[in-house]
N, C-alpha and C positions, 0 to 999 in steps of 0.2 A: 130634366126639369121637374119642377112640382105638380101637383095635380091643380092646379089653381091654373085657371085660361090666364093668359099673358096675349092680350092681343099690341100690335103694331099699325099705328097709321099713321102715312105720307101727306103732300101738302096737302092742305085747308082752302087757303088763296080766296080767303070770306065768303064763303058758302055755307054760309050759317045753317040754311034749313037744311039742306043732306047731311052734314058734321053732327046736328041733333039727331037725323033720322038712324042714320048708320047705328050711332052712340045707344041711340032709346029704345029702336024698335031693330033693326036688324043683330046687331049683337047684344041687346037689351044686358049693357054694362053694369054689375051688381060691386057692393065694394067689395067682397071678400075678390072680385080679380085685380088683375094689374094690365096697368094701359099707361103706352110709350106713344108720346107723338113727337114727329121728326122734324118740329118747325112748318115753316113761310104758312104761318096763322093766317096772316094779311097779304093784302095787298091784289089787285085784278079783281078780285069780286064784290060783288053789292055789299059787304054787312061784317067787314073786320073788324068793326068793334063789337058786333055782336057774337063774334067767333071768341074773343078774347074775354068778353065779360062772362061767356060759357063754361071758357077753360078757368078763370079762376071761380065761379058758383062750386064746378064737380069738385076743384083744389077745395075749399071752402066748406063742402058739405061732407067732406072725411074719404074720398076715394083715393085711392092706388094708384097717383098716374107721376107719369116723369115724363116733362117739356123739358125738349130740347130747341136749339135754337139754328133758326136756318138765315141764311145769305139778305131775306129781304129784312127779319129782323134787326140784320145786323146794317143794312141801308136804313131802317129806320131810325135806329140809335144812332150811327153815325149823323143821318141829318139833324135829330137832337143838339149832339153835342156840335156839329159845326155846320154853320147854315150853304158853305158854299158844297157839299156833300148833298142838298136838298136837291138841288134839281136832278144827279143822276137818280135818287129814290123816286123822285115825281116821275120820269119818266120809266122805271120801272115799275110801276104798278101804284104807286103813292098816291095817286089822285085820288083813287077812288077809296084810299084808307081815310085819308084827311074829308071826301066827302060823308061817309058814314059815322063821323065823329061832329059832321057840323061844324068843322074850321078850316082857318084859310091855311094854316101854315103848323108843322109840328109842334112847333113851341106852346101852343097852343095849346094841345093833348094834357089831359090830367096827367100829372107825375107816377099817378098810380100804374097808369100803365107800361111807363117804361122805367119803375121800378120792378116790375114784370117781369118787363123784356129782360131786364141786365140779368133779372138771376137764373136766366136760362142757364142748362148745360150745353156740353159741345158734344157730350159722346156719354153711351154708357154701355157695360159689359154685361149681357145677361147668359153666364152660364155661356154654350159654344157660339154665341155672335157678337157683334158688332153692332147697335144701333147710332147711326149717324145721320144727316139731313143730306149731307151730298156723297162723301168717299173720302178715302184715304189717301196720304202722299208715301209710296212707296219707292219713293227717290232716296230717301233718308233711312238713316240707320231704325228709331224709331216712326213709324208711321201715326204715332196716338201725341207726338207732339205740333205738331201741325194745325192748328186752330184752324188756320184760313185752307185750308183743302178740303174740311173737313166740314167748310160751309160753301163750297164752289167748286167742289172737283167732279169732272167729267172726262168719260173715257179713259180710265186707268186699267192697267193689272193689276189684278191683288195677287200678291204671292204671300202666300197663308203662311212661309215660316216664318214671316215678320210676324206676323199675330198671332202666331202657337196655332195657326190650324183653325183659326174661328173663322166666321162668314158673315160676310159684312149685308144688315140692311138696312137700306134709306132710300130716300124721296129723291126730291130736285131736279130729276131727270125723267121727264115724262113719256109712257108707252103706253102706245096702245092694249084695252084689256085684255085682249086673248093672248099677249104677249107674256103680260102680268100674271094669269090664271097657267099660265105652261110654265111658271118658274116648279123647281125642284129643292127643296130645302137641303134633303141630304145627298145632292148630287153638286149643285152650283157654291160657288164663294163670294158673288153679288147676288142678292135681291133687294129688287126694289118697287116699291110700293105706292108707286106714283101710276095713279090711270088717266092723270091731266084734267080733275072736274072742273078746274073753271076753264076750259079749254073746248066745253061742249059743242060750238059752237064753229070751231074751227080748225080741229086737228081730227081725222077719221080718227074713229076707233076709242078715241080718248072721253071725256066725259063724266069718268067715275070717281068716286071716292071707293080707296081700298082698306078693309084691314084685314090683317093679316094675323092666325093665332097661332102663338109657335108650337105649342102643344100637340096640336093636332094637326099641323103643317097645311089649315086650309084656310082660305082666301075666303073672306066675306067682303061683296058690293053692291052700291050704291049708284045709281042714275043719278046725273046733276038736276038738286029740286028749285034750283034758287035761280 
């Protein structure tokens, strides 16, 4: 890789104030780096519109980042486009997006933000990995066709000759930190970068925001602030 930090972070899940903290003061993000975020912006926590209005400012103010898109994004856009999709979103975590936005129902939501959403990516290659929001489907001949595994897949093998040998990392699937902090970059073919922050409250161990710089293969985190 370059000499330039490339850091990696897992879900969001509207936790506004750790997302800025991580970003401002823990890895005090400059533009000459580059920063991948793996999706689920929204959705379980206090303040997914202020995650999203975040992520397009840093978009906005000239930074190096690439949004990708995760599983709740895509319940969100679905209940956009069709309202009988709305109640599995609402009871996935949707309530409390629609409350920090101040309305009752998606349709609602300025357009802006789910012309946002649509221009997420699904996946993207950096040099020996994988960034994706959930995994890959290694049932099929190629694994990087696969949209829909690749925002909900859990529990798979990766068999690296499908993907030339790269290693896959993403979110969606949340562990506890000391799990997170024992990953191995040039050992393992999944890491994932999920430590559950909007989850503080209910799963041990979990709690954190992670990110992860692939350069120097170490782990920087965050205590849930919000």
């Amino acid at each position: 890789m370059t000499s330039q930090r490339y850091f990696v972070i897992g879900d969001i899940h509207g936790c506004n104030q750790t997302f800025r903290y991580l970003i401002e003061t823990t890895i005090a993000l400059q533009k000459e780096d580059k920063l991948c975020l793996l999706g689920d912006y929204i959705d379980r926590g206090t303040d997914s519109k202020a995650v999203l209005d975040y992520c397009m400012l840093l978009q906005d103010q000239g930074y190096d980042i690439c949004f990708l898109r995760g599983n709740h994004e895509q319940m969100m856009l679905d209940a956009f486009s069709n309202p009988v999709a709305e109640q599995a979103w609402l009871r996935a975590g949707g309530r409390a997006t629609l409350k920090s936005f101040g309305v009752r129902s998606v349709r609602e939501i300025d357009e802006l933000y789910i012309e946002f959403l649509n221009a997420l990516e699904y996946y993207v290659v950096v040099d020996d990995y994988i960034l994706v929001h959930a995994g890959l489907n290694f049932d099929i001949k190629d694994p990087l066709k696969d949209k829909h595994a690749m925002l909900w897949s859990r529990n798979y093998e990766v068999l690296p000759h499908k993907i030339e040998g790269k290693r896959i990392i993403h979110g969606h699937t949340p562990y506890a930190l000391k799990i997170i902090l024992g990953q191995n970059l040039t050992r393992e073919y999944e890491i994932s970068v999920d430590a559950g922050c909007v989850f503080d409250k209910k799963k041990e161990g979990m709690g954190y925001m992670v990110a992860l710089e692939l350069n120097e293969g170490k782990f920087y985190h965050v205590k849930n602030m919000d």
